[in-house]
C-alpha positions as a printed Julia matrix, in Angstrom:
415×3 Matrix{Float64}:
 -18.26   -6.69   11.19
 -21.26   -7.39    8.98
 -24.59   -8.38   10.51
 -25.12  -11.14    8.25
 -22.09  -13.08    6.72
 -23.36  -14.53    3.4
 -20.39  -17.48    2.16
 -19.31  -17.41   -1.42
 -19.96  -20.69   -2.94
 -18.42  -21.47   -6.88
 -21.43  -21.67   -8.76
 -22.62  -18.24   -7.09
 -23.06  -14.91   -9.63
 -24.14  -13.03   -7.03
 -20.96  -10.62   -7.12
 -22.9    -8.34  -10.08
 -25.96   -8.66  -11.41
 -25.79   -6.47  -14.61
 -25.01   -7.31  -17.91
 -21.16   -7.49  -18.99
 -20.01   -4.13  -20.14
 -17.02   -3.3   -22.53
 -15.15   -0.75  -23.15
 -11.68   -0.8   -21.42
 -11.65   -3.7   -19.36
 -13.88   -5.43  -21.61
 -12.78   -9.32  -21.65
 -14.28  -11.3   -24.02
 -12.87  -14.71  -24.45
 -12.87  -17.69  -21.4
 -10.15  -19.56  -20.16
 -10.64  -23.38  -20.99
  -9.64  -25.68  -18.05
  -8.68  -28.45  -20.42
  -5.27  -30.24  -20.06
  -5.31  -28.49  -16.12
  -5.3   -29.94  -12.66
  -7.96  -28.58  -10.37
  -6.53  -28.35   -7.31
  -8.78  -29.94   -4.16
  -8.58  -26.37   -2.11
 -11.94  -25.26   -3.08
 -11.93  -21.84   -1.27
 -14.69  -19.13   -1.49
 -11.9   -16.49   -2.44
  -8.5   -16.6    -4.09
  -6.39  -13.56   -3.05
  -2.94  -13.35   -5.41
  -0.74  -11.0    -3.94
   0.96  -11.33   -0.55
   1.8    -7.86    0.25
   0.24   -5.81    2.65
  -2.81   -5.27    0.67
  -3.43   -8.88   -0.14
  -2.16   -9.85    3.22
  -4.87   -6.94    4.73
  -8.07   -8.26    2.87
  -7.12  -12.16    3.39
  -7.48  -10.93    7.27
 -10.57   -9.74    6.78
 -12.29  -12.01    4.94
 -11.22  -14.86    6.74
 -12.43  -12.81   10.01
 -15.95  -13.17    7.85
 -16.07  -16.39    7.78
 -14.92  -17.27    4.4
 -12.83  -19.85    3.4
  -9.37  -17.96    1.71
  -6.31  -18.68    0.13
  -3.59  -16.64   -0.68
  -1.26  -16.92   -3.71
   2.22  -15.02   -3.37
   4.71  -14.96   -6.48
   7.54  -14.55   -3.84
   8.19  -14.92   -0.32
   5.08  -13.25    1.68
   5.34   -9.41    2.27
   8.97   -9.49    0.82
   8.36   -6.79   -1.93
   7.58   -3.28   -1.76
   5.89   -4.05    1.93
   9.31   -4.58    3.11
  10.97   -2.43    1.14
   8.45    1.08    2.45
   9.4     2.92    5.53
   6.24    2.53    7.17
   4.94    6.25    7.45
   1.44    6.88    8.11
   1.95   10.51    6.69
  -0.88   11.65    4.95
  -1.31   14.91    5.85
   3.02   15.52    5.16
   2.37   14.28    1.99
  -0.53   16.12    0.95
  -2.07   19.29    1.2
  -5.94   18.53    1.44
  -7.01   18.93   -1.75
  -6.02   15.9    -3.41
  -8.19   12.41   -3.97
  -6.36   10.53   -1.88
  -6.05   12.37    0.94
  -9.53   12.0     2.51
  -9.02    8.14    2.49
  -5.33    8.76    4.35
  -6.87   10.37    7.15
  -9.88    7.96    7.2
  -7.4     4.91    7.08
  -4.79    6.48    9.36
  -7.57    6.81   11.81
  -7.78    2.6    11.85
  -4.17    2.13   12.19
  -3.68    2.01   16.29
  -6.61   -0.22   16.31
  -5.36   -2.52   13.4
  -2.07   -2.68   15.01
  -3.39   -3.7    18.39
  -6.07   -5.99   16.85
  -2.32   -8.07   15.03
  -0.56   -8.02   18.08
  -3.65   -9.46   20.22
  -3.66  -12.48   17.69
  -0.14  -12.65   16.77
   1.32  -12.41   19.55
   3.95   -9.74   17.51
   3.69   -5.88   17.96
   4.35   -3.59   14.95
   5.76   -0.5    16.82
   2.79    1.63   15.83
   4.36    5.14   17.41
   2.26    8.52   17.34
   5.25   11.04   18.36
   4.18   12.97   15.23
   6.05   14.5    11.96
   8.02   17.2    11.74
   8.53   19.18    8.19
  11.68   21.47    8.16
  11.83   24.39    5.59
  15.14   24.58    4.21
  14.59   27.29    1.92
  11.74   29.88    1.44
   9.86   28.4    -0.71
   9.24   25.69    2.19
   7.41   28.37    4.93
   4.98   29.68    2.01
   4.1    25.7     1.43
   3.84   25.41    4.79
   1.36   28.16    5.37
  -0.68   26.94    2.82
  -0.74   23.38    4.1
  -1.57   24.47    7.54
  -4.61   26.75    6.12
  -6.43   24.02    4.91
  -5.85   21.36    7.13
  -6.9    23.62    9.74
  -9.76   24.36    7.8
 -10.61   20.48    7.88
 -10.29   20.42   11.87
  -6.75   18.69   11.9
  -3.6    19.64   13.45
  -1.05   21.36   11.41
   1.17   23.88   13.45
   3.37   26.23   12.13
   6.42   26.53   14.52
   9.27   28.31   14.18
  13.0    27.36   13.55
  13.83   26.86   17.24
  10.45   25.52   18.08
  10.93   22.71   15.5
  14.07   21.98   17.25
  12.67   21.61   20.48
  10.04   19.47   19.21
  12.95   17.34   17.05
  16.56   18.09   18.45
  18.31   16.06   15.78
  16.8    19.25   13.22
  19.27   20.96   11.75
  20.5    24.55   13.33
  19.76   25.6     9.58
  16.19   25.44    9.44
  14.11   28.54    8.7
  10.63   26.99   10.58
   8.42   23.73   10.47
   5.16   22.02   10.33
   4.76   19.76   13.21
   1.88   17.35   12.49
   1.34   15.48   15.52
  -1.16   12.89   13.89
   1.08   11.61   11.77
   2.47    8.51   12.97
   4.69    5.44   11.59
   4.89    1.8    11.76
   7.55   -0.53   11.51
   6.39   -2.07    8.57
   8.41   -5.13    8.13
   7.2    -6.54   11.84
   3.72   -5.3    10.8
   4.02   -7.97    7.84
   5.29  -10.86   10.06
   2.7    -9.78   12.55
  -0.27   -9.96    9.5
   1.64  -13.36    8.25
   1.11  -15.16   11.77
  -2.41  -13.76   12.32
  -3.6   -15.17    8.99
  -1.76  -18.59   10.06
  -3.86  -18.37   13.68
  -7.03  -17.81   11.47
  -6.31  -20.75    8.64
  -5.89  -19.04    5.91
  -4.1   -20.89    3.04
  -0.75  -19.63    1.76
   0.56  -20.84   -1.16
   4.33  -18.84   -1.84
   6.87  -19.05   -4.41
   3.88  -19.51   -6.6
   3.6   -17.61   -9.69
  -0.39  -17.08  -10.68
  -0.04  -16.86  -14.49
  -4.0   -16.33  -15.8
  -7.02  -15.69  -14.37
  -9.68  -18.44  -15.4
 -12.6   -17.37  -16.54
 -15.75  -19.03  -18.19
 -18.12  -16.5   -19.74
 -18.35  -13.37  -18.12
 -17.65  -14.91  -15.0
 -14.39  -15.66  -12.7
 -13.97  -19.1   -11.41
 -10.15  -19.04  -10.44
  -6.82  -18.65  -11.26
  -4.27  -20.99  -13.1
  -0.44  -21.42  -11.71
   1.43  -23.28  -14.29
  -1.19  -25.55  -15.53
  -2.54  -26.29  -12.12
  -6.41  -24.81  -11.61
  -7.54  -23.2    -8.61
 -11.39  -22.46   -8.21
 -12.63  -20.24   -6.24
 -15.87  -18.28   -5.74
 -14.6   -14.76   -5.7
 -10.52  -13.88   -7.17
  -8.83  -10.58   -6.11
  -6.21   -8.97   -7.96
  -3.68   -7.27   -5.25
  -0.57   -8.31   -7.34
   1.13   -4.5    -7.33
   3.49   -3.26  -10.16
   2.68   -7.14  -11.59
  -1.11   -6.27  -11.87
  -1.45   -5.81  -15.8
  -0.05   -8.93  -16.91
  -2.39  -10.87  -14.96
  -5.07   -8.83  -15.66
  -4.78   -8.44  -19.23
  -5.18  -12.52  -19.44
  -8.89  -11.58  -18.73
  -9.14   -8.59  -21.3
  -8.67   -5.74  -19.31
  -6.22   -2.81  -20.15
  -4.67   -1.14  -17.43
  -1.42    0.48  -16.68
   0.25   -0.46  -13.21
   4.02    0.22  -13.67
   6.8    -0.55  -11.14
   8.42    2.73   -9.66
  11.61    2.19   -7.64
  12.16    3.29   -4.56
  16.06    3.32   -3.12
  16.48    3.71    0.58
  19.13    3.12    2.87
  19.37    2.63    6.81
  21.96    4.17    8.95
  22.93    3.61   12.76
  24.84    4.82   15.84
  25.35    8.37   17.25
  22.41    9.62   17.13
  18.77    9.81   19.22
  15.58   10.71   17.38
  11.48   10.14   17.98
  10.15   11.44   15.38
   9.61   11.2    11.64
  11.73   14.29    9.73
  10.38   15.51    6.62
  12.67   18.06    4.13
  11.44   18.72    0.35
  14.21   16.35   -0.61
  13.98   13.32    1.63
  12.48   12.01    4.97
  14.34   10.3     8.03
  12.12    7.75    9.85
  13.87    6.52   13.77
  13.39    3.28   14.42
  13.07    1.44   18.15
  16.44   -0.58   17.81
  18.32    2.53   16.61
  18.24    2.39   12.93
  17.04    5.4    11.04
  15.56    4.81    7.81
  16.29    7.46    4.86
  13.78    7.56    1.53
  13.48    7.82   -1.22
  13.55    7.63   -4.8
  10.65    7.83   -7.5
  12.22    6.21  -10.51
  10.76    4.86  -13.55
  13.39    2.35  -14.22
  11.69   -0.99  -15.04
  11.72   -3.83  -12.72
  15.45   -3.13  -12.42
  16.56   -4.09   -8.75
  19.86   -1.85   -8.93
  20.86    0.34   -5.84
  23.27    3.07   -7.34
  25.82    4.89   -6.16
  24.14    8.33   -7.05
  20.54    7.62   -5.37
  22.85    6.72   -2.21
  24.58    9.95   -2.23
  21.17   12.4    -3.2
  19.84   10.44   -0.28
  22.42   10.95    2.17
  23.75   14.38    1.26
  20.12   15.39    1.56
  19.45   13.33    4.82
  22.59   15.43    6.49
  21.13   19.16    5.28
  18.23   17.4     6.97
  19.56   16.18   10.25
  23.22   16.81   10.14
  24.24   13.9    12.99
  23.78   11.12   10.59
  26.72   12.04    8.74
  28.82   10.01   11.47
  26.32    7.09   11.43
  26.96    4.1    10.12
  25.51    2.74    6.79
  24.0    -0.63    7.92
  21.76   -1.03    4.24
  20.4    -0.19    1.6
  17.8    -1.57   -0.96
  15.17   -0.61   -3.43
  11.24   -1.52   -3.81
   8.51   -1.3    -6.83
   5.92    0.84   -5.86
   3.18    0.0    -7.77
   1.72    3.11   -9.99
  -1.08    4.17  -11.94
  -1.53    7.2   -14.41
  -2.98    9.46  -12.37
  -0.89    7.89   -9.04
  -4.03    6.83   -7.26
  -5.03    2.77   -6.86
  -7.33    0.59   -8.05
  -9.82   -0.78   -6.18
 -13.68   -2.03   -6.48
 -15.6    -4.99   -8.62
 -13.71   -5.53  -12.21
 -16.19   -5.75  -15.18
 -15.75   -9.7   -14.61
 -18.39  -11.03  -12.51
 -16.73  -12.11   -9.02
 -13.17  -10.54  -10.2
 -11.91   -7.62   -8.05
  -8.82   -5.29   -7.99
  -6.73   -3.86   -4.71
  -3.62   -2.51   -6.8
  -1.44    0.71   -7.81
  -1.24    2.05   -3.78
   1.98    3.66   -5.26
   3.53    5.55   -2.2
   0.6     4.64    0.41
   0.49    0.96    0.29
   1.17    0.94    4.36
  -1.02    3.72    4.68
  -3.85    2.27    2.99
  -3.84   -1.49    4.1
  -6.88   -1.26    6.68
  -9.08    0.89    4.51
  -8.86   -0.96    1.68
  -9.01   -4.56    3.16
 -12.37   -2.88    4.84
 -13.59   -1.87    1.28
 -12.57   -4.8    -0.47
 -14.38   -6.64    1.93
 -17.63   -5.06    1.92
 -17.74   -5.67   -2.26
 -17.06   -9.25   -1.98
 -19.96   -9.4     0.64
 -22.33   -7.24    0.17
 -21.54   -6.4    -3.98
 -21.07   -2.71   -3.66
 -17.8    -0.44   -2.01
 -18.11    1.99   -0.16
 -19.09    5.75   -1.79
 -16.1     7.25   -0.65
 -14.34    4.51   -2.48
 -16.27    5.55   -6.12
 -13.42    7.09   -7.63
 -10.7     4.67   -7.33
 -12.54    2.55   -9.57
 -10.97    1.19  -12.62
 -13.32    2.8   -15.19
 -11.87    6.17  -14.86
  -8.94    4.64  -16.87
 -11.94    3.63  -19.99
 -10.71    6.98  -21.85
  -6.88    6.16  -21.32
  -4.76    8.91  -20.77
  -0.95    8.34  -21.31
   1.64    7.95  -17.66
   2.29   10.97  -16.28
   5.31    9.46  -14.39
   5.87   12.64  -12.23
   5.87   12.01   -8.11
């Protein structure tokens, strides 16, 4: 918590003080307010997006101090937030070396806390569980990966331990008898993500924050170089401060104010299964992953597909999904199938999000999480936070900014 809270007020510019720049996001035209209703909200910051991003920051600014209201297209939290499987995985789904990794450790470090901190003013726990994850290699290929992985994660001072077959068993007895070895990564926990979302809902309710759903933001309103709100349908919202945390919808809105960036949807199928079968901890294979759940349901994931905004679940996801979830763990194969669904994952070029001070004075971006929306909720509602503030994000945050997009570089839509 900052020392000094210092409240946004609509005629403020104190968000950035240097002169407009152009160049990829450049936006050079206002938004009139003419023929609009202003609404009689007056908030210090609009949020639009009511995921857990947007859900994530609204908590934390409103635990500031400000004044915040929340726009959702939908239902709250009832898009790719409900859709994930709630893995707090970074080091399972990284090796070390890439640029989000540092961030995944540093956020999956906040998550017990930010979990306990909901359910103290909720009233609703998440099921934040730290049995661990185990990888299984299924082929040789999978032990050399392995040994790499644990090398330099080592290297950083975490846990990454190389076990072999029947060690990995112990550790997970639902493993298949076919595996070759594992990486058990005991710090890498899960959370039931869709109680984490009612649990962020109800806190932001205890804390007045204003939720406007089934409310469609269609331009950001702008006059100069300057935010001032957002515009729903012909009704005006002002606000000191707008963020942008709308996922796979983020360049729509954002092009209204000039700026060029690609956020595309990337579907994720998944499917739930139940009955027959006990397991603690999160299973990892190259092919798939198998996340338990407390009431018995085990969660199998899941697709990267480039397929639009096209909400099909087909018939040959389901059966890559299951056929690899039974090489995997071979006792689901006499579960039941109690659903299945799909998500848009929101994804940028180079798979990384979004996040910092737009080139629009008091205009800021939380979008394109991709896979580690979950994952990345409490860091980025920390650095989001901070900007509104106190102007600047944090260093570590520098190069998730959106000018590394100003020389555009066409989608590498590979997972």
């Amino acid at each position: 918590m900052f020392d000094v809270i210092r409240r946004i007020h609509r005629s403020s510019r104190w968000v950035r003080n240097a002169p407009f720049a152009g160049g990829a996001g450049a936006a050079s035209r206002s938004i009139p307010a003419r023929g609009v209703r202003i609404s009689a909200m007056n908030p210090d910051t609009i949020i639009i997006g009511g995921g857990i991003i947007g859900c994530s920051i609204a908590l934390r600014l409103a635990q500031s101090g400000l004044k915040v209201t929340l726009i959702e297209r939908g239902a709250l939290g009832r898009e790719a937030s409900w859709a994930a499987a709630g893995m707090l995985t970074p080091q399972s789904e990284t090796t070390g070396k890439e640029p989000l990794f540092e961030i995944g450790i540093r956020s999956r470090a906040l998550y017990r806390d930010f979990t306990d901190e909901l359910r103290d003013i909720s009233g609703i726990d998440s099921e934040y569980r730290a049995e661990g994850t185990v990888c299984i290699a299924l082929r040789d290929d999978d032990l050399h990966e392995f040994a790499v992985c644990s090398r330099a994660q080592n290297a950083l001072g975490l846990r990454a331990e190389l076990v072999s077959a029947e060690e990995a068993r112990r550790i997970e007895p639902s493993a298949t008898p076919a595996a070759l070895g594992g990486l058990f990564l005991p710090d890498d926990h899960q959370v039931e993500n869709r109680k984490l979302m009612r649990s962020l809902a109800a806190a932001l309710a205890k804390l007045d924050v204003g939720i406007v759903d089934n409310r469609e933001v269609t331009q950001i309103a702008a006059e100069g170089n300057r935010a001032i709100g957002v515009s729903c349908s012909g009704e005006l919202f002002t606000a000191g401060s707008v963020i942008v945390a709308t996922g796979c919808w983020s360049s729509r809105l954002l092009s209204t104010v000039g700026m060029n960036l690609e956020v595309v949807p990337a579907r994720g199928q998944m499917l739930a299964v139940k009955g027959g079968l006990t397991m603690s901890r999160v299973l990892h294979s190259s092919k798939v992953y198998v996340v338990p759940r407390l009431d018995g349901r085990i969660l199998i994931g899941a697709t990267v597909e480039y397929a639009g905004y096209s909400r099909q679940v087909t018939a040959a996801a389901m059966n890559s999904l299951m056929t690899a979830a039974i090489e995997l763990a071979p006792a689901i194969a006499d579960c039941e199938v109690t659903e299945m669904w799909c998500g848009f994952r929101p994804d940028t070029p180079d798979h990384c999000p979004i996040m910092g001070p737009a080139p629009l004075e008091n205009l800021f971006i939380a979008t394109g999480h991709f896979r580690n929306g979950i994952l990345l909720a409490p860091i980025t509602a920390d650095a989001i936070k901070e900007a509104v503030i106190n102007g600047a994000m944090p260093a570590y945050m520098d190069r998730f900014n959106w000018q590394r997009f100003e020389s555009k570089q066409p989608m590498n839509k590979s997972s």
